[in-house]
Structures are given as structure tokens and as C-alpha cells.
C-alpha positions in Angstrom: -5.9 9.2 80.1 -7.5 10.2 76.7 -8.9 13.5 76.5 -12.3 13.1 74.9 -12.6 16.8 72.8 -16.4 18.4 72.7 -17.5 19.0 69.1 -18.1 22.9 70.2 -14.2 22.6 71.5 -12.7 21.2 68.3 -14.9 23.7 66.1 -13.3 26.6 68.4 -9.9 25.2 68.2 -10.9 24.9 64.4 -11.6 28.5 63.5 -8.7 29.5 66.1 -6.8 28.3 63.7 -7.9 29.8 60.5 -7.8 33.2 62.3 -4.3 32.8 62.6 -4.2 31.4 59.0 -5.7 34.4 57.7 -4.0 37.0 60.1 -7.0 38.1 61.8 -7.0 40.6 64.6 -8.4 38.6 67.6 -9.0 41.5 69.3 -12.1 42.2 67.8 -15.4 39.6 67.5 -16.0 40.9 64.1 -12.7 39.3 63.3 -14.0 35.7 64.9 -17.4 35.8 62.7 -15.2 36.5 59.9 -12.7 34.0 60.6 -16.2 31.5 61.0 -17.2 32.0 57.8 -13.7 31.5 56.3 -13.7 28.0 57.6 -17.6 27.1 56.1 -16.2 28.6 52.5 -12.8 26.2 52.7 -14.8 23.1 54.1 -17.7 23.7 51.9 -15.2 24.2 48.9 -12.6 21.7 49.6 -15.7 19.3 50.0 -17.1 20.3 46.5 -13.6 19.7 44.8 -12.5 16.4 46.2 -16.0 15.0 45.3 -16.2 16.1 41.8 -12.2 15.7 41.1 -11.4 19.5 40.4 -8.5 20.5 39.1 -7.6 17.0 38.4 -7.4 17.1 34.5 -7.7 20.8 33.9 -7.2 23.9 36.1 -10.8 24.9 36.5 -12.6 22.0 35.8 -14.7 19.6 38.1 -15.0 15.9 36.8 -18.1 13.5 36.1 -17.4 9.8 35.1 -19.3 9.1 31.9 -17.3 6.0 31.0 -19.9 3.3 29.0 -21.6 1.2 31.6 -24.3 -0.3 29.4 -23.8 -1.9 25.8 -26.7 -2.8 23.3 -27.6 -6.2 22.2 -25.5 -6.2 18.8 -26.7 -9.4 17.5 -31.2 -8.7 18.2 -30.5 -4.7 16.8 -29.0 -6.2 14.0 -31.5 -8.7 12.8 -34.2 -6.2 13.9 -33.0 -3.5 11.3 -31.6 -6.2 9.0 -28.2 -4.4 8.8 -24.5 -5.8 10.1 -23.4 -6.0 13.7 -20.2 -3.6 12.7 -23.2 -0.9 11.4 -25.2 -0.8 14.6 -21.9 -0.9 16.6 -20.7 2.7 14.9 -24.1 3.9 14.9 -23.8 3.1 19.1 -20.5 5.5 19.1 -22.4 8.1 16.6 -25.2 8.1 19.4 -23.2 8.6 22.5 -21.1 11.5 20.7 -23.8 13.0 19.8 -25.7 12.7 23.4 -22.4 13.9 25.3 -22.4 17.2 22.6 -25.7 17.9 23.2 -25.4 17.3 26.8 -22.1 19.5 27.3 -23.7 22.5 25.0 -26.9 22.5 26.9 -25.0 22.8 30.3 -22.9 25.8 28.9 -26.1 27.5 27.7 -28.0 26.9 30.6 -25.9 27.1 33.8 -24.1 30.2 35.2 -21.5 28.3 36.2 -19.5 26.7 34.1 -17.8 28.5 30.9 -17.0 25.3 28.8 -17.1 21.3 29.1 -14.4 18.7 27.0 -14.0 14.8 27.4 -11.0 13.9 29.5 -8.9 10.5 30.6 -7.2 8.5 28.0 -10.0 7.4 26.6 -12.3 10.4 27.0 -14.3 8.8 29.6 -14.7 12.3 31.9 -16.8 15.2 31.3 -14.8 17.8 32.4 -17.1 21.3 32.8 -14.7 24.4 33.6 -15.8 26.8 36.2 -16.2 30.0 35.3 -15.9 31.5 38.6 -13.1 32.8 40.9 -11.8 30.7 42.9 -13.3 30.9 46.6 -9.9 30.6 48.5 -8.9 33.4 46.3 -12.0 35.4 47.2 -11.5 34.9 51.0 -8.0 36.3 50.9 -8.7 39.3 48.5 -11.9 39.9 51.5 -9.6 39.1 54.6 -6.6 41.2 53.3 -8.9 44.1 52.9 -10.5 43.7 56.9 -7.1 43.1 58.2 -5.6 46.6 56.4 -7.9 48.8 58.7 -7.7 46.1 61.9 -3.7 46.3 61.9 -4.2 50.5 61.6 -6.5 50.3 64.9 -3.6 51.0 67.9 -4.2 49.5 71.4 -4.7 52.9 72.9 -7.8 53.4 70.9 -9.2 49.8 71.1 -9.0 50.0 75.0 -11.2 53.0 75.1 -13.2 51.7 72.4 -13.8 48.5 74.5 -13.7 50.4 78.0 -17.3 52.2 76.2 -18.6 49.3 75.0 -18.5 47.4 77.8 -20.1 50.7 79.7 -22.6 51.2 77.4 -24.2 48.0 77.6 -27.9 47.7 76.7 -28.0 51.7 76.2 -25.4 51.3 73.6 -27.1 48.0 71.4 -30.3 50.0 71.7 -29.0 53.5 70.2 -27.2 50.6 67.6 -30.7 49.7 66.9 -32.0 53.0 66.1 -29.0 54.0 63.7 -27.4 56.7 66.0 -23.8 57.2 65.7 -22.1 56.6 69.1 -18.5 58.0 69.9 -16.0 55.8 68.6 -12.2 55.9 66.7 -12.1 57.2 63.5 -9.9 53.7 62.9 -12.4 51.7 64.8 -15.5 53.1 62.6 -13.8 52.6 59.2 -12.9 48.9 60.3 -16.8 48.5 61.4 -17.8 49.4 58.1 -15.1 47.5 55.9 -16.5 44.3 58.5 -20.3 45.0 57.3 -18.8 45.0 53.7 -16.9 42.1 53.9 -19.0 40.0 56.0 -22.3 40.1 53.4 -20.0 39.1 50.6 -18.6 36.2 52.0 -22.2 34.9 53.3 -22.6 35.0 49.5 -20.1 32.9 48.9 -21.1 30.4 50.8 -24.8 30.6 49.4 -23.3 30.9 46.1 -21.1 27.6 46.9 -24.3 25.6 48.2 -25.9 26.4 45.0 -23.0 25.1 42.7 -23.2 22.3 44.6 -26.9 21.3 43.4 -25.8 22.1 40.2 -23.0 19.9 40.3 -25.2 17.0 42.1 -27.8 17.2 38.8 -25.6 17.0 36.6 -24.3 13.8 38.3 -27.8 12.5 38.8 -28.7 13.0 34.7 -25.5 11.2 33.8 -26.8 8.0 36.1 -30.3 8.5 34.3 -28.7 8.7 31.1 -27.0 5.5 31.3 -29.9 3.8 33.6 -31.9 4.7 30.6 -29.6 4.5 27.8 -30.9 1.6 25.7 -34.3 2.8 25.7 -33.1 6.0 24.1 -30.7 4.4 21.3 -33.9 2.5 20.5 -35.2 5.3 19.7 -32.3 6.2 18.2 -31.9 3.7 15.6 -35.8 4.1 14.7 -35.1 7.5 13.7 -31.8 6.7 11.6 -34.3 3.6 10.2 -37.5 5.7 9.9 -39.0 3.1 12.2 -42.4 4.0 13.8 
């Protein structure tokens, strides 16, 4: 008989797993949350690079097809500027380098994320922008290994007591939480507590930070479809200038 598995089940079983992964302490719930949010920042960030092809032609770089899907009408641009087929045909290349530079410099100079862009593929048809920040799975083990230094200094005798009060103190104990006053617990216990309410903020904000590259790295995608949707239009307007058309 198959054993049909609850979402809720296999998202348990899922983070399970990436507690071990990381080494996590499973005695305490701070460990689970942390352990939670681990397993957003790898799906979150594994999503980001398989879709924009990181790290596929440079070590830092995420990818954006830009390969030519619209030519200009040689022959009418030709006869409409009175000038060869061969002239409007390099002018065509002059205008889509000089789009893609202007494009590439105004990303650098405008985003937070990326350091520097370059053409990639055999015949430079990806934009290749390198990220300028470190990379998350590094971020979660530099976090993690910090937690798990005070969790594995925490011995059982004191976590029993620890959890023994706790479990005790019950409303009594949340409510003097509430109002900031220090309850008895481990010295161990207390510094683990604390490196948790460090760690914990600063990998929410690598997820937040991750959701907002990832709407940067959706426009980007978007302007290079308008480009191209567009991109006849503009090399008319191209060729006026380089013609001093009105």
C-alpha cells in the first residue's frame, strides 16, 4: 500500500534533515527555527541559481540570454537612407554593442548587487552580471557554526534543569519573558539564548535580502524581453540619429 505523505510531514522530515546537515542541537527549539530558516535560504537560493544559470560561465555570475531574436529589414533601411545593405548591417552590430554597454554600466551603477557584467557563450550571446555578495550557503554555515559552538558547550545536566523550569514555569515564566526580567537559567544556556537572537535576525535577512535579488534579477530579465520586443523601433531611431533624420 502507498503511503500518501502530508505536505506538513514531508516539510518536517525536510528540515529534520537539514538539522542534521548543519549539526544542530535538537534538543533545543531555537535550533528547529534555525534549522527552518536554513532550508528557505537553500531553496530560495538554489531556486535563484538554477533559473538564472549561476555559476555556469563564471564563479559569481548569474546568466541572461540576450542572443539576437529580431533582425531589421536590410533591404527598406537601405533604400530609406540611400546607403548599402553591408552599411546598415554594421551600423545594426554598432547599435546592439552599444545598447548592451550602456545596459551593463547602468546595472553596475545602479544596483547593489552586482559588482560587474561581461558577454559570455561562444558567441557572446549571455549577459553575465557578477554578484557582489557572499554567497548565502556560506553565510548559513559561518551563522550555524557560531549557534552550534555554545549549543555543544550546554551539558545534559544543565539542559534538564533548564527544561525541568521551563516546563514549571509555564505562563508565569513567558509573562516575566515579556516584561524583560531575567529568570534563573545556565550561564551556558543564556549565552546560547543570546547567540540564537543574534543569529536568528541575520538570517531572516538573508532571506529578505535573497527575495529582493530576486526582483532584481526578474527586471533585468523583463527589460531584456522589452528590449528585443521593442528593438526595431529603437534602431529606427537609431539610424535617424547617425542620418540626422527628423
Amino acid at each position: 500500500m502507498i503511503r500518501l505523505v502530508k505536505f506538513s510531514e514531508f516539510l518536517n522530515e525536510s528540515i529534520d534533515q537539514t538539522m542534521k546537515d548543519f549539526g544542530l542541537d535538537e534538543r533545543f527549539e531555537w535550533s528547529r527555527e534555525l534549522g527552518e530558516l536554513a532550508e528557505n535560504i537553500l531553496n530560495k537560493s538554489n531556486e535563484l541559481k538554477e533559473e538564472y544559470g549561476y555559476g555556469r560561465r563564471s564563479n559569481n555570475g548569474f546568466e541572461f540570454d540576450i542572443k539576437t531574436r529580431s533582425w531589421p529589414d536590410l533591404d527598406n533601411l537601405a533604400s530609406k537612407y540611400n546607403v548599402t545593405e553591408e552599411e546598415i548591417d554594421n551600423l545594426w552590430y554598432l547599435f546592439l554593442s552599444d545598447q548592451l554597454e550602456m545596459y551593463g554600466e547602468d546595472i553596475i551603477e545602479n544596483g547593489k548587487f552586482f559588482e560587474d557584467w561581461s558577454q559570455g557563450g561562444r558567441s557572446g550571446g549571455w549577459l553575465i552580471l557578477e554578484y557582489n555578495f557572499e554567497d548565502p550557503d556560506s553565510v548559513i554555515n559561518d551563522e550555524i557554526a557560531d549557534y552550534n559552538f555554545y549549543a555543544n558547550r550546554v551539558d545534559d545536566e544543565d539542559f534538564n534543569e533548564w527544561k525541568e523550569f521551563q516546563e514549571r514555569g509555564g505562563k508565569g515564566l513567558r509573562m516575566l519573558k515579556s516584561f524583560n526580567i531575567k529568570t534563573p537559567i545556565p550561564e551556558d544556556i543564556q549565552i546560547l539564548e543570546d547567540e540564537f537572537n543574534t543569529c536568528k535576525p541575520n538570517l531572516e535577512s538573508l532571506i529578505e535580502e535573497l527575495n529582493v535579488l530576486e526582483t532584481h534579477l526578474i527586471e533585468v530579465k523583463k527589460s531584456i524581453d522589452d528590449f528585443w520586443n521593442n528593438s526595431n523601433e529603437y534602431f529606427n531611431d537609431f539610424l535617424d540619429g547617425q542620418f540626422d533624420l527628423d
